[in-house]
VMD Tcl script that builds the backbone (N, CA, C; Angstrom):
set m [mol new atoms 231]
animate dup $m
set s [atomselect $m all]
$s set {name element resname resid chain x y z} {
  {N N UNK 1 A 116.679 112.463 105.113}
  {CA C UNK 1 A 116.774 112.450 103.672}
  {C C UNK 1 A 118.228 112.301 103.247}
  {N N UNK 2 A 118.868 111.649 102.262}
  {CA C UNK 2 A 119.871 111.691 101.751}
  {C C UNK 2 A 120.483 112.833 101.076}
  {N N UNK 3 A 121.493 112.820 101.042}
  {CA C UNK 3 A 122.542 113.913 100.791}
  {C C UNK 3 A 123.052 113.155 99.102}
  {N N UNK 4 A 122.897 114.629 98.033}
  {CA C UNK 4 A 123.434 113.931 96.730}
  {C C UNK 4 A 124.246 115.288 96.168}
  {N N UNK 5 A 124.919 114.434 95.253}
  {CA C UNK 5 A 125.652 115.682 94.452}
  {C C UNK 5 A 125.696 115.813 93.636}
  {N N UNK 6 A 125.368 116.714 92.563}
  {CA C UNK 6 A 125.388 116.585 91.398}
  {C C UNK 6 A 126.013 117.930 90.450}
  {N N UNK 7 A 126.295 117.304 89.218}
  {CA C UNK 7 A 127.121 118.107 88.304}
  {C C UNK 7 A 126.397 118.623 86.983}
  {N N UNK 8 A 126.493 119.899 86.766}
  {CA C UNK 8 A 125.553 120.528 85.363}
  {C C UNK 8 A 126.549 120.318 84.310}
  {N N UNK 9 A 125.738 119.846 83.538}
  {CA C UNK 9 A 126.391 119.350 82.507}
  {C C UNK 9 A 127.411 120.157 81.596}
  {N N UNK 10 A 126.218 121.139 81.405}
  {CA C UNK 10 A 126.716 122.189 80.969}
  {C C UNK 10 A 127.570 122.815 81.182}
  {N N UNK 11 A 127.927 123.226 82.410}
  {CA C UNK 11 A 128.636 124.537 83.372}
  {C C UNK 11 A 129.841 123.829 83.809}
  {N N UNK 12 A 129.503 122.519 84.434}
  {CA C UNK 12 A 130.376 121.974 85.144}
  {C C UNK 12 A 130.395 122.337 86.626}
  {N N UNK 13 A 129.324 123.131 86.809}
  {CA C UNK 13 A 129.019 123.189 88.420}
  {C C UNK 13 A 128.270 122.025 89.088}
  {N N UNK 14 A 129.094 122.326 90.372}
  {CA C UNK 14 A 128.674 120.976 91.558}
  {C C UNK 14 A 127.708 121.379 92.367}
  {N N UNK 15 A 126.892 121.190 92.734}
  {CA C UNK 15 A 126.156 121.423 94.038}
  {C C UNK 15 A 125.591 119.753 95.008}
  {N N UNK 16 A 125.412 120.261 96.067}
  {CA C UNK 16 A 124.939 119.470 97.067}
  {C C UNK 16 A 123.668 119.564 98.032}
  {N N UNK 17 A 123.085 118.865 97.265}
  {CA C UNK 17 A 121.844 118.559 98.129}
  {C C UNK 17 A 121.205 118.028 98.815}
  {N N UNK 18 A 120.200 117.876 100.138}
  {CA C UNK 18 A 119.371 117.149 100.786}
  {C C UNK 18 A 117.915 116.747 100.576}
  {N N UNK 19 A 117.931 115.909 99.584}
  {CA C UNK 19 A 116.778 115.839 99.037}
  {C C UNK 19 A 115.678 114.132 98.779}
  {N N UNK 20 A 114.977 114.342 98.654}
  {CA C UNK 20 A 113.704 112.891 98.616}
  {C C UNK 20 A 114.791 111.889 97.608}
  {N N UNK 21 A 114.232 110.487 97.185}
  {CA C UNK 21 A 114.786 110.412 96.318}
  {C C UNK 21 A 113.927 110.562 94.827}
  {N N UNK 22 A 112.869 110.843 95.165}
  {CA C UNK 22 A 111.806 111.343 94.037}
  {C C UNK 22 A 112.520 112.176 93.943}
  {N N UNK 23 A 112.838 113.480 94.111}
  {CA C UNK 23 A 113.355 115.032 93.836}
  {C C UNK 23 A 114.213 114.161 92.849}
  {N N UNK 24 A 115.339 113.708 93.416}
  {CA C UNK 24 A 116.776 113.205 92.625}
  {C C UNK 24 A 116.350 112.739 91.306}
  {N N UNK 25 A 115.266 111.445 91.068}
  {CA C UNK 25 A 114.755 111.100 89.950}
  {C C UNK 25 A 113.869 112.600 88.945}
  {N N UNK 26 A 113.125 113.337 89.639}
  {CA C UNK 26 A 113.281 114.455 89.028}
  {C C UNK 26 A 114.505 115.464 88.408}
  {N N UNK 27 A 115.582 115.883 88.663}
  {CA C UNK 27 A 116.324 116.115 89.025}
  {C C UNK 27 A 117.530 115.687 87.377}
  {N N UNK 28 A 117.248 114.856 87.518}
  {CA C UNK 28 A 118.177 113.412 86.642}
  {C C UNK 28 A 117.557 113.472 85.454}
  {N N UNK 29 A 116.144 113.352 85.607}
  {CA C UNK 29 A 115.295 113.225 84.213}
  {C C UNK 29 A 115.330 114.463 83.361}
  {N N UNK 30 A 115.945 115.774 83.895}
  {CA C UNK 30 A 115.649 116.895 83.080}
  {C C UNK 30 A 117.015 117.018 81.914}
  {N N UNK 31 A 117.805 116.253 82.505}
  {CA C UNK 31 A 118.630 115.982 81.534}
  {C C UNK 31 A 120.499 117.046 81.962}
  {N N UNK 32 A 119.566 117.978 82.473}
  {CA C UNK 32 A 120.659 119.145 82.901}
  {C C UNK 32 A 121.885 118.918 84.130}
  {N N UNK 33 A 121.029 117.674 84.641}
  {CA C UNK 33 A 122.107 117.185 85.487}
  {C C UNK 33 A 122.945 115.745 85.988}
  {N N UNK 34 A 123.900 115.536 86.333}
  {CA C UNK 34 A 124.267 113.903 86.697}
  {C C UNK 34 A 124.784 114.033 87.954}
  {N N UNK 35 A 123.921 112.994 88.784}
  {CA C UNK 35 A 125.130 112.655 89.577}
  {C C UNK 35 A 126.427 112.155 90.070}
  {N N UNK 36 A 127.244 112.628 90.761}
  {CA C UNK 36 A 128.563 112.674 91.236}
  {C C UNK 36 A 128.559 111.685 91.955}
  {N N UNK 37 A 129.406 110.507 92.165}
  {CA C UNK 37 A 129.320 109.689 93.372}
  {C C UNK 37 A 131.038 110.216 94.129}
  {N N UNK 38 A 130.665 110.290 95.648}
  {CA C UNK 38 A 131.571 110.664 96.847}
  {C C UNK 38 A 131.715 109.609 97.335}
  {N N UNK 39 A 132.668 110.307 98.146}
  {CA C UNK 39 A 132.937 109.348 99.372}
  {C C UNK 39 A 132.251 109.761 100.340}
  {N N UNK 40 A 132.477 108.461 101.450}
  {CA C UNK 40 A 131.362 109.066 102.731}
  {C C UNK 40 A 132.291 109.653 103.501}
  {N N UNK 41 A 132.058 110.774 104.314}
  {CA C UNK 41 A 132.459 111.671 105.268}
  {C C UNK 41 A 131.580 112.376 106.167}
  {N N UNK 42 A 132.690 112.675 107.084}
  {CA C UNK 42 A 131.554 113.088 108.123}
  {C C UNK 42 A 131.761 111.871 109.540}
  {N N UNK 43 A 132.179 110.702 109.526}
  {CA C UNK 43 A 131.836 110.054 110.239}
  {C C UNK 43 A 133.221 110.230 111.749}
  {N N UNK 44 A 132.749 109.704 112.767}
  {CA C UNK 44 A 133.878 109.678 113.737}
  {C C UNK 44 A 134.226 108.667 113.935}
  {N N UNK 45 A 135.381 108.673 114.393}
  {CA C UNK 45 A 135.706 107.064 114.653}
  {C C UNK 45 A 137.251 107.432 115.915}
  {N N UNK 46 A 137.041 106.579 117.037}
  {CA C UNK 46 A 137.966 106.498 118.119}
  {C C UNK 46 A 138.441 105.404 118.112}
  {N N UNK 47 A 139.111 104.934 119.383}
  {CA C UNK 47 A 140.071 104.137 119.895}
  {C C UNK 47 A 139.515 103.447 120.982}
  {N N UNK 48 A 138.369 103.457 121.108}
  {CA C UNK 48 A 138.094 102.571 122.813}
  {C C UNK 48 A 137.387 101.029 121.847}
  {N N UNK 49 A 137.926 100.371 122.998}
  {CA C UNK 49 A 137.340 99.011 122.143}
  {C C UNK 49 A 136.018 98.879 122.807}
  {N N UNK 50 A 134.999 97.690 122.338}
  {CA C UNK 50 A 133.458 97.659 122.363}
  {C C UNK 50 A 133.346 97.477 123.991}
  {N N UNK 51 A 133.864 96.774 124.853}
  {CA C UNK 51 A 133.925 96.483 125.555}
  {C C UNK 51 A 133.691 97.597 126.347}
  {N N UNK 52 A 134.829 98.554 126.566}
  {CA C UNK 52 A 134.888 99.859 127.312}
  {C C UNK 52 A 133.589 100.640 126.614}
  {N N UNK 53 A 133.696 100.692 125.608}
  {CA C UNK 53 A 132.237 101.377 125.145}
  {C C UNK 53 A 130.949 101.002 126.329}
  {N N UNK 54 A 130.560 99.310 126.609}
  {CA C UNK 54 A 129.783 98.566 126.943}
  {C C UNK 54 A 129.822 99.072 128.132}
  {N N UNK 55 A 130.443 99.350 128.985}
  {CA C UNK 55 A 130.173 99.833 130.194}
  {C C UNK 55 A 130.222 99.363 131.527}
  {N N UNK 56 A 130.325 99.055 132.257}
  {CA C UNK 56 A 130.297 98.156 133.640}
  {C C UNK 56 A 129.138 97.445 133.948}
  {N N UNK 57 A 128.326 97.812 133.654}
  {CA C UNK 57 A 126.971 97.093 133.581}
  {C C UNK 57 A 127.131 95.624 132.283}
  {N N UNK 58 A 127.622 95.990 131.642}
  {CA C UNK 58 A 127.777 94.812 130.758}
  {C C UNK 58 A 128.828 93.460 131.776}
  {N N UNK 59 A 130.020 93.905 132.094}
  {CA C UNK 59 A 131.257 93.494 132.224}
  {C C UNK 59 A 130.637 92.496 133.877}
  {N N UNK 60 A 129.478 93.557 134.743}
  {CA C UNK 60 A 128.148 92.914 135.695}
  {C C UNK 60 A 127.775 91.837 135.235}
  {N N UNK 61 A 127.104 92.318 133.829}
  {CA C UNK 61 A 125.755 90.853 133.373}
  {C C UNK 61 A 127.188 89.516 133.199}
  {N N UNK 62 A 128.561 89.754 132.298}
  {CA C UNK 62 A 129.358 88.818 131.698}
  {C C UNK 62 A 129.793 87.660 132.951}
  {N N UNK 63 A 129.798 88.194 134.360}
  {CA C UNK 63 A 130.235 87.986 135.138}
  {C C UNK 63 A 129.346 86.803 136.003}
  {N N UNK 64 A 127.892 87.772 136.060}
  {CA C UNK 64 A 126.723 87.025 136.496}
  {C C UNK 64 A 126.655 84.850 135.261}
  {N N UNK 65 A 126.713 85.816 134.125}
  {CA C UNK 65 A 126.651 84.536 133.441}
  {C C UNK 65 A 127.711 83.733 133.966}
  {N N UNK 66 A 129.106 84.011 133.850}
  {CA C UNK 66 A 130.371 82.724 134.498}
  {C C UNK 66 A 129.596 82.127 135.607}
  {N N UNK 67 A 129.450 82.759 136.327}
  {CA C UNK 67 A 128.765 82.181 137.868}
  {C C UNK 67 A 128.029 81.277 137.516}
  {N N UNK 68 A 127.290 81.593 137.080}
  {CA C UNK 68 A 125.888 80.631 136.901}
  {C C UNK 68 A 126.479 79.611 135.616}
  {N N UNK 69 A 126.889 79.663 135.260}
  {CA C UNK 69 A 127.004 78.916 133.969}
  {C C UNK 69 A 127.999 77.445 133.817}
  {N N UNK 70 A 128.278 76.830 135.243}
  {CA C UNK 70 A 129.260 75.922 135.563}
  {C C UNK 70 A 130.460 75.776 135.294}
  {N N UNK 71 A 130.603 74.208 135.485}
  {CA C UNK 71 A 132.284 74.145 134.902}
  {C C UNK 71 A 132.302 74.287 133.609}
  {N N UNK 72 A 133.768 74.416 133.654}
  {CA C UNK 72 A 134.124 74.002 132.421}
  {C C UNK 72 A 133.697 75.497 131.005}
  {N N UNK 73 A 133.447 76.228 131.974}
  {CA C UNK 73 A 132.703 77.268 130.864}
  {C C UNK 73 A 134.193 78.372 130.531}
  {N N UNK 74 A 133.932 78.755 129.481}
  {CA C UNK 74 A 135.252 79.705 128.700}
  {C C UNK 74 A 134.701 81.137 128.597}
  {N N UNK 75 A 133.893 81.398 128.860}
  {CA C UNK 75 A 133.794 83.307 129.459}
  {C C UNK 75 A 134.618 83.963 129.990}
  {N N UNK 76 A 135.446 84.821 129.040}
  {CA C UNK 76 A 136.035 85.398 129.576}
  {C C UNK 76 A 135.902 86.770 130.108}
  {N N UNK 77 A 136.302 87.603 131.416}
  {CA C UNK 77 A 135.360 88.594 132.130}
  {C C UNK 77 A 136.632 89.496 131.848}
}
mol reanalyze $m
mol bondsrecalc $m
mol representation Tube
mol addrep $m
């Protein structure tokens, strides 16, 4: 389910929720509240490129293809 946030109009309180997006359209329609748009967070992010991700088994299959794949071919392993 998606994650939303929203602000009382009134109060000026925030809360955060995990909810349908029916709930949210409920939610919205009562009038008491709006949503907040965020940023996304939460996510990870490293330094290995796709390749090393891919594994030796990949870097296997890339290799198998040059072979087989004649002259003149630009695969690089």
């Amino acid at each position: 389910m998606p994650i939303y946030t929203f602000k009382n109009k009134a109060t000026g309180e925030e809360v955060t929720e995990m909810i349908s997006m029916a709930k949210r359209e409920e939610k919205l329609a009562t009038g008491e509240w709006e949503q907040v748009i965020t940023g996304i967070s939460g996510f990870i992010s490293d330094s290995k490129s796709p390749m090393t991700r891919a594994g030796t088994e990949w870097k296997d299959k890339l290799k198998e293809i040059k072979k087989n794949s004649g002259r003149g071919n630009t695969i690089n392993v």
